[in-house]
C-alpha positions in Angstrom: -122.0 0.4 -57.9 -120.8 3.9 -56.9 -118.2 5.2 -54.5 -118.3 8.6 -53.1 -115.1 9.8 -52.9 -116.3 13.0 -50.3 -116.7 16.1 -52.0 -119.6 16.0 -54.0 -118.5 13.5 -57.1 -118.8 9.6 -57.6 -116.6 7.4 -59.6 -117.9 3.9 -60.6 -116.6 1.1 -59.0 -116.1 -2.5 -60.3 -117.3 -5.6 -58.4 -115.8 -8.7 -58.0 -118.1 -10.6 -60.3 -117.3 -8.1 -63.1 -113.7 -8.0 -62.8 -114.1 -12.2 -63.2 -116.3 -11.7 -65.5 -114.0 -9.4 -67.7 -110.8 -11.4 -66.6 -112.1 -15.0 -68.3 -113.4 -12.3 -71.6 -110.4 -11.3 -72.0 -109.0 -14.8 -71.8 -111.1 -16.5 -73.9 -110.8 -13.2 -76.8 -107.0 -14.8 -76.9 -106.3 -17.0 -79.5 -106.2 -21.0 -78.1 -102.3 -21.8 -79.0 -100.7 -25.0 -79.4 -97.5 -24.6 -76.2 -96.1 -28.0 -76.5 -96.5 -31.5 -77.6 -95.4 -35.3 -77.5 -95.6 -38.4 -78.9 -95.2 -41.2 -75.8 -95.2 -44.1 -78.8 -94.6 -44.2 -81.7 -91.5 -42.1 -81.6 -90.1 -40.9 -84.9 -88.1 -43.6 -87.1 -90.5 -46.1 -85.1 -89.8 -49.7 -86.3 -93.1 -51.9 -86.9 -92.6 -55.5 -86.5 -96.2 -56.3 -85.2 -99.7 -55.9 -86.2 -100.7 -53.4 -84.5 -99.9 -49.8 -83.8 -100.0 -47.6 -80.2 -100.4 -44.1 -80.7 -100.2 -42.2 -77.5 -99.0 -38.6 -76.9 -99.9 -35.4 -75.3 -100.8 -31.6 -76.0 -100.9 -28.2 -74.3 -102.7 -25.4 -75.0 -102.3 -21.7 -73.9 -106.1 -22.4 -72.8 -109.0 -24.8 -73.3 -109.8 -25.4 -76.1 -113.5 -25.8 -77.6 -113.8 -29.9 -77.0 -116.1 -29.8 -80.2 -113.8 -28.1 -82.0 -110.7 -30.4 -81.2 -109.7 -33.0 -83.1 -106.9 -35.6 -83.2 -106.4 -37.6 -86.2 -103.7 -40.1 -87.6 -103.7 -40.0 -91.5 -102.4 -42.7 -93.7 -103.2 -43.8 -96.8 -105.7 -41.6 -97.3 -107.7 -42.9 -93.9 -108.2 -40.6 -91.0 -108.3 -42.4 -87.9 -110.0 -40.3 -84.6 -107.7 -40.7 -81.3 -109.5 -41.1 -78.3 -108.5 -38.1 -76.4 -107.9 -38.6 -72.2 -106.8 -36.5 -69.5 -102.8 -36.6 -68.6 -102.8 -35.8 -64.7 -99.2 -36.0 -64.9 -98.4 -33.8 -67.7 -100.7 -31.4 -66.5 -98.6 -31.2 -63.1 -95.5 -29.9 -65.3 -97.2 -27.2 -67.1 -100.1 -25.8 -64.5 -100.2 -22.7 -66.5 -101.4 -24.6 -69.5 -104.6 -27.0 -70.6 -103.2 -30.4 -71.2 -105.4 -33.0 -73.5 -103.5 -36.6 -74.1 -104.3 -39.2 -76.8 -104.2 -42.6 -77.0 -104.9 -45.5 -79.1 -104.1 -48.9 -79.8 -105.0 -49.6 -83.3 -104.9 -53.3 -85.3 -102.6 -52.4 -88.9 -104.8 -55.6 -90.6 -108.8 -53.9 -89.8 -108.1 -50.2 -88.7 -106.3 -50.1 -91.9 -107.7 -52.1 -94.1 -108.7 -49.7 -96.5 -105.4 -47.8 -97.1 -103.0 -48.7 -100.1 -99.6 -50.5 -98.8 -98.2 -48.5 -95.2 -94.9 -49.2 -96.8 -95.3 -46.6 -99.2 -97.7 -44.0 -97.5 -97.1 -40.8 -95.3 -98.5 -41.2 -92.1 -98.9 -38.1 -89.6 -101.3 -36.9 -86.9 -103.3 -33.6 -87.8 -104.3 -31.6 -84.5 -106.9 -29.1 -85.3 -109.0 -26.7 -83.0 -111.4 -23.7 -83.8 -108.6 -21.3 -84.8 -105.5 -23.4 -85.5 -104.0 -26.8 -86.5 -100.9 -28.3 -86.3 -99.3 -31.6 -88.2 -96.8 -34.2 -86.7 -94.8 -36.5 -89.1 -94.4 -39.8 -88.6 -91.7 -41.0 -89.8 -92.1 -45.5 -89.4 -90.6 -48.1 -90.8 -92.5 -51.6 -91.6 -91.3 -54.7 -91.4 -92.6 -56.7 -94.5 -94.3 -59.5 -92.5 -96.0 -57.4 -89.8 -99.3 -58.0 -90.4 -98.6 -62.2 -90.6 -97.1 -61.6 -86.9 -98.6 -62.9 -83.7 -100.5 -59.6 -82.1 -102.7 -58.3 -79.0 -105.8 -58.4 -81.8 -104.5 -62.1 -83.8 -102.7 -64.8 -83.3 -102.4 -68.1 -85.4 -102.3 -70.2 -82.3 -103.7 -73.7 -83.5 -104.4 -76.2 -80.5 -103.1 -79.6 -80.8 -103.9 -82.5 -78.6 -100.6 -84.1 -76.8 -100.1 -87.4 -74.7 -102.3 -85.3 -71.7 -104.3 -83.3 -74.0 -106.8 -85.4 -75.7 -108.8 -84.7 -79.1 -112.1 -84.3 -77.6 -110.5 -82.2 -74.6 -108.8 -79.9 -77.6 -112.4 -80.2 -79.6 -113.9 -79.2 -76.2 -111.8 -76.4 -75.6 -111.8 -74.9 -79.2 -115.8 -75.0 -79.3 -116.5 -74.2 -75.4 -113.9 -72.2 -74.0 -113.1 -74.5 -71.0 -112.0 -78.0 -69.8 -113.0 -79.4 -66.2 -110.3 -81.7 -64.7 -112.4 -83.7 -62.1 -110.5 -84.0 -58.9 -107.3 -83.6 -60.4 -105.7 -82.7 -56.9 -105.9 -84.7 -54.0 -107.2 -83.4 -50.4 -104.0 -83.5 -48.8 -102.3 -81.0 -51.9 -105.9 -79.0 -51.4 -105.5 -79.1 -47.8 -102.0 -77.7 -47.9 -103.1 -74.5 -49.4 -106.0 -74.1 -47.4 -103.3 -74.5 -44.6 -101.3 -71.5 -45.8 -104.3 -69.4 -46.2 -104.9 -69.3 -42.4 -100.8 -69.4 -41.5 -100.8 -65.9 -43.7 -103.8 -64.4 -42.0 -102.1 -65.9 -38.4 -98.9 -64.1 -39.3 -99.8 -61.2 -41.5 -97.6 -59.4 -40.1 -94.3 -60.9 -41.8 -95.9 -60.9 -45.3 -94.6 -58.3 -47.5 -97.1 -55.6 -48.9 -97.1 -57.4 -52.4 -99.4 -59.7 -50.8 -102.6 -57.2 -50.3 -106.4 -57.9 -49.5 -109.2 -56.5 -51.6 -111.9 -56.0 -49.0 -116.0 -55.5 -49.1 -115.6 -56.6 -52.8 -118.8 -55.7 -54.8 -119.4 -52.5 -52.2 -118.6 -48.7 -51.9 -116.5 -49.6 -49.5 -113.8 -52.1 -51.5 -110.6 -51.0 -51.2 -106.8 -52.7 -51.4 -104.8 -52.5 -48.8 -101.1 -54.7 -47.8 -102.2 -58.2 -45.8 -99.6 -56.9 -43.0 -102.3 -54.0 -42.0 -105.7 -55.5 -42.9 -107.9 -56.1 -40.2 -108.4 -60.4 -40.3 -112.3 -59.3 -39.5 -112.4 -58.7 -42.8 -112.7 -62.6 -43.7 -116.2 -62.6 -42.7 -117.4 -61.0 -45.8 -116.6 -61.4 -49.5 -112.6 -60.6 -50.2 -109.3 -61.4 -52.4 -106.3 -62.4 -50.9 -104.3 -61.3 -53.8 -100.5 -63.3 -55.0 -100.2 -65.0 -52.2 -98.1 -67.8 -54.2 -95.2 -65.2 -53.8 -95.0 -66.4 -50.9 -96.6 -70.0 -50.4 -94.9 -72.8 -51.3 -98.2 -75.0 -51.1 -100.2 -72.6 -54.3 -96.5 -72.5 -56.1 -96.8 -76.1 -56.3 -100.2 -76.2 -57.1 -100.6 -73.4 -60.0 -97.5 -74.5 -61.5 -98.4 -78.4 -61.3 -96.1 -80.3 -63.9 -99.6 -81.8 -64.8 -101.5 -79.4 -64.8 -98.9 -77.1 -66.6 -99.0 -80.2 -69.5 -102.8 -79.4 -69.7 -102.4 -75.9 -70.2 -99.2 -75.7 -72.7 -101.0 -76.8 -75.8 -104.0 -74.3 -74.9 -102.0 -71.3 -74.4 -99.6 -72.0 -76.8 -96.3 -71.8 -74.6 -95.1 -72.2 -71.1 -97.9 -71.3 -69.2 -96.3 -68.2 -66.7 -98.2 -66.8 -63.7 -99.8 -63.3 -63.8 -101.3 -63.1 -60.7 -103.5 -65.2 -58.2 -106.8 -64.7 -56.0 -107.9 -66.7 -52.9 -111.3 -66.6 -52.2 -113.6 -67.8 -49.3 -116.6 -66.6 -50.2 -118.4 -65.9 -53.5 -116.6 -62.8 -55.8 -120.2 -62.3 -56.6 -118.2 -60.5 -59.5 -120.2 -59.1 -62.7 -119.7 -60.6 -65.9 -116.7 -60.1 -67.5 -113.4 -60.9 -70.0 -110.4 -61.4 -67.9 -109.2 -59.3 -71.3 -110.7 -56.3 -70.0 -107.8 -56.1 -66.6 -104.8 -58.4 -68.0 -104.7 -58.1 -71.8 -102.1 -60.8 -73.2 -99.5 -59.0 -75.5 -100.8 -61.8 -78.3 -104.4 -62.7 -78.1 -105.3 -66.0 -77.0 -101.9 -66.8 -75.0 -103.9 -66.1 -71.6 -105.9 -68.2 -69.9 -106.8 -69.3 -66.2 -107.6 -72.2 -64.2 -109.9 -71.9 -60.8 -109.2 -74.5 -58.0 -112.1 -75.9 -55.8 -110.4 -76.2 -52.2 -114.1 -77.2 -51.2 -117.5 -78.8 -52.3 -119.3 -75.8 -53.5 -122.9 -75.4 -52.7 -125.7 -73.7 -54.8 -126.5 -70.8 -52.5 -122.3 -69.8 -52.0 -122.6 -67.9 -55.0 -121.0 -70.3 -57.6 -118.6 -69.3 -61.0 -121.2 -68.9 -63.6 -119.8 -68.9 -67.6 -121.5 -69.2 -70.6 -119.8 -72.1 -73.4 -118.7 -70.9 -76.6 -118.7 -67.1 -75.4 -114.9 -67.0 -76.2 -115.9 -66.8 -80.2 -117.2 -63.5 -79.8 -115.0 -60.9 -81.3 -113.8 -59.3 -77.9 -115.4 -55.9 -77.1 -112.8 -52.9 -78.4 -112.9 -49.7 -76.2 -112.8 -46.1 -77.5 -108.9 -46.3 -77.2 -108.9 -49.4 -79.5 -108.0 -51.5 -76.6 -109.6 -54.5 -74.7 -109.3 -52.9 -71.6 -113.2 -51.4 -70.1 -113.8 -48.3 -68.3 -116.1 -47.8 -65.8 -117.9 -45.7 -68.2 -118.1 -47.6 -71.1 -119.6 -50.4 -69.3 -123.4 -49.8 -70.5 -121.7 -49.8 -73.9 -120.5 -53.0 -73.8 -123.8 -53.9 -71.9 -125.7 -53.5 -75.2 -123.0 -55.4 -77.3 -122.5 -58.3 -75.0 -126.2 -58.8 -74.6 -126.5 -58.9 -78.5 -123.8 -61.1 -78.8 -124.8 -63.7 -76.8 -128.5 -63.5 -78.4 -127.3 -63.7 -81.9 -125.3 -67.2 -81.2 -128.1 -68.4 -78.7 -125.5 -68.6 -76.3 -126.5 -69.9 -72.7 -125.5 -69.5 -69.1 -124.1 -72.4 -67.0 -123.0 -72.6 -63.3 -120.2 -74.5 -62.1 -121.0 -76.1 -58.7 -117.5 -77.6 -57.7 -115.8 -80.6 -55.6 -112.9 -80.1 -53.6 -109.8 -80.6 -56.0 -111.5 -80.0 -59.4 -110.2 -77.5 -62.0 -111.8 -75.6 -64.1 -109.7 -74.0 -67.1 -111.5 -71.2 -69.3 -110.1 -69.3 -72.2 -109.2 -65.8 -71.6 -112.0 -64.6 -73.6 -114.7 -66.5 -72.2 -117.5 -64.5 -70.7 -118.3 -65.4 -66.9 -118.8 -64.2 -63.2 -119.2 -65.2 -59.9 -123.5 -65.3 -59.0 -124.9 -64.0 -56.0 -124.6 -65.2 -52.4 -127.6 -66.8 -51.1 -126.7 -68.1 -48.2 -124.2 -65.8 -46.5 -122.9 -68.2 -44.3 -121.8 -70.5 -46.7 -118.2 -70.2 -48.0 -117.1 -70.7 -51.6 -113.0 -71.5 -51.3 -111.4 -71.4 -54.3 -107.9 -70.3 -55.7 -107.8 -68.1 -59.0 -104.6 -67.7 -61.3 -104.1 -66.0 -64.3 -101.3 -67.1 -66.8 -99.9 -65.7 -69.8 -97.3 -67.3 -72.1 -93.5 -67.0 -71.0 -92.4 -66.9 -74.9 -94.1 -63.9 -75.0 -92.1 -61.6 -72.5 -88.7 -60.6 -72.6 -86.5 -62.5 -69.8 -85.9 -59.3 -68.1 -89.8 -59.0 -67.1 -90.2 -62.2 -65.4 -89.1 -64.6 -62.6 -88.6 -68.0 -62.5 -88.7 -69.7 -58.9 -87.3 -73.0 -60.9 -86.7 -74.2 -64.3 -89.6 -73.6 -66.3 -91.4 -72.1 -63.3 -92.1 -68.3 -63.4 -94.1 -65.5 -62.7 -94.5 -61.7 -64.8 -92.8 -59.2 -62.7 -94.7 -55.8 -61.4 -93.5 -52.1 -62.6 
């Protein structure tokens, strides 16, 4: 483009698309710099008392950096283990002028490192490199000389025992199949109360506090969360979770934390069972497959498990739980970060592995079409669902809770509502 400028001579002009054009060449002819940096866990002079290791942190650069070219690697013992590298929306906020690329990864000290010579004695450190540069942070841990015989989120020696409630074939039961069902273990009248206290909350949502929240058109585009106190009660027409409503319901307090039922589920936990969380349902969850594992990891694996409540005779087409036996023996599906927990898009991943799994043991599907008052108990680790809906009209009621093991939190993080009776607080 050309400009005259009125007598008789032209100077060149720049457009708009050149000048960007020149602007993001001259950036990128700039070196990529390492601006700051920071290690969330471990933190130096880290003391390791458990099997396993989180290594989370952050990094800024001047400017993006070539995501071939970067990598993130812990190095021990002659190992180099990859990080899994994640975007930090929150560190990014405090340095807008810079590219911000976080880290994180939970790794297991007895398999990740397996291979390396004793940690006691080896230098660990993370080695950040890039097209252009590198940089090295020390890591300056400690080891405790029985970590890797301590209970962790990849191993525990949790050995099930049978008790005066807990019988031998119940224990064998559990320890080859993943579950036990307790046949009408609560009466109508205790099933009736909660059922009761269901329709009280929905009658006066309006004095429920906003821990008590609805998930809505589960299984749609449309599901969302939302406080009890402003969800529309329309909403129990279709598929939804009334979510920790035991917070505030005496009825499901005495239920989930039955004396009875809490002697059925000690010796299968391994400790005082302790609530996590709990779903009401009236219809099907029509949920996909799944691992508890991959929401609510335990701290120690195996101390997590959860029993489901009939608080009706469940019919065929209301989209019954579905399980498969003995699908708690797989080794439980690690994600890129080394963690139990699933992304959305690592599902087809785990897809492929499950699916192999469950072929190589010749492991089969069951469905569990309930009475009013049975339990059903399953492992943490056993693989299940909820089927589809055939008959939309039918309802499904049922009362989900998730427990972990008291001995395993600190008294600060939980609350008991009696003796023996608690629940894991909420950050």
């Amino acid at each position: 483009m050309r400009e005259s400028l009125g007598c008789g001579r032209a100077v060149p002009t720049v457009s708009m698309f050149d000048a960007l054009k020149n602007a993001v060449s001259r950036k990128l002819s700039q070196p990529t710099r390492l601006t700051a940096h920071h290690l969330d866990s471990p933190q130096a002079d880290f003391q390791v008392d458990r099997p396993e290791l989180l290594v989370r942190g952050w990094l800024v650069f001047n400017q993006e950096p070539p995501r071939q070219s970067l990598q993130v690697v812990l190095e021990a013992g002659g190992l180099r283990l990859p990080l899994s590298l994640q975007t930090r929306a929150d560190v990014q906020a405090t340095y807008p002028a810079g590219h911000c690329v976080g880290f994180n990864q939970l790794l297991d000290l007895a398999s990740d490192f397996s291979d390396a010579a004793d940690l006691q004695d080896e230098k660990m450190q993370i080695r950040v490199s890039w097209s252009g540069g590198e940089f090295v942070m020390p890591l300056a841990l400690e080891f405790d000389d029985d970590y890797q015989q301590s209970n962790s989120y990849f191993a525990s020696d949790l050995q099930y025992s049978a008790t005066d409630v807990v019988s031998h074939e119940q224990i064998d039961h559990w320890r080859e199949r993943g579950y036990l069902l307790l046949p009408k273990f609560f009466s109508e009248d205790e099933v009736d109360r909660i059922n009761a206290d269901i329709d009280h909350a929905w009658e006066r949502r309006d004095e429920y506090p906003a821990t008590v929240t609805v998930d809505q058109q589960i299984g749609t585009a449309r599901e969302q969360r939302l406080a009890l106190k402003d969800t529309d009660p329309a909403v129990r027409s279709s598929p939804y979770k009334l979510n920790d409503l035991y917070q505030e319901s005496g009825a499901i307090r005495d239920v989930v934390l039955n004396e009875r039922l809490m002697q059925v589920m000690t010796p299968l936990i391994g400790g005082t069972p302790m609530i996590c969380n709990s779903l009401s349902f009236e219809y099907g969850s029509q949920q996909p497959h799944h691992f508890d594992t991959f929401y609510m990891p335990p701290t120690i694996r195996n101390h997590m498990l959860a029993s489901w409540i009939a608080l009706e005779d469940v019919h065929p087409d209301a989209g019954p739980l579905e399980y498969f036996p003995g699908s708690h023996t797989i080794e439980p599906y690690r994600s890129r970060d080394g963690s139990y927990n699933l992304t959305a898009d690592q599902r087809p991943d785990f897809n492929t592995y499950i699916a192999r799994e469950l072929e190589n043991e010749n492991l089969q599907q069951e469905t569990f079409c309930a009475s009013k008052g049975d339990v059903f108990i399953w492992h943490a680790h056993l693989f299940h669902g909820g089927s589809r809906i055939v008959d939309e009209q039918r309802t499904r009621k049922s009362l989900v809770t998730h427990y972990f093991c008291r001995e395993d939190w600190s008294p600060d993080q939980y609350e008991e509502f009696a003796p023996g009776r608690c629940y894991l607080k909420r950050l």
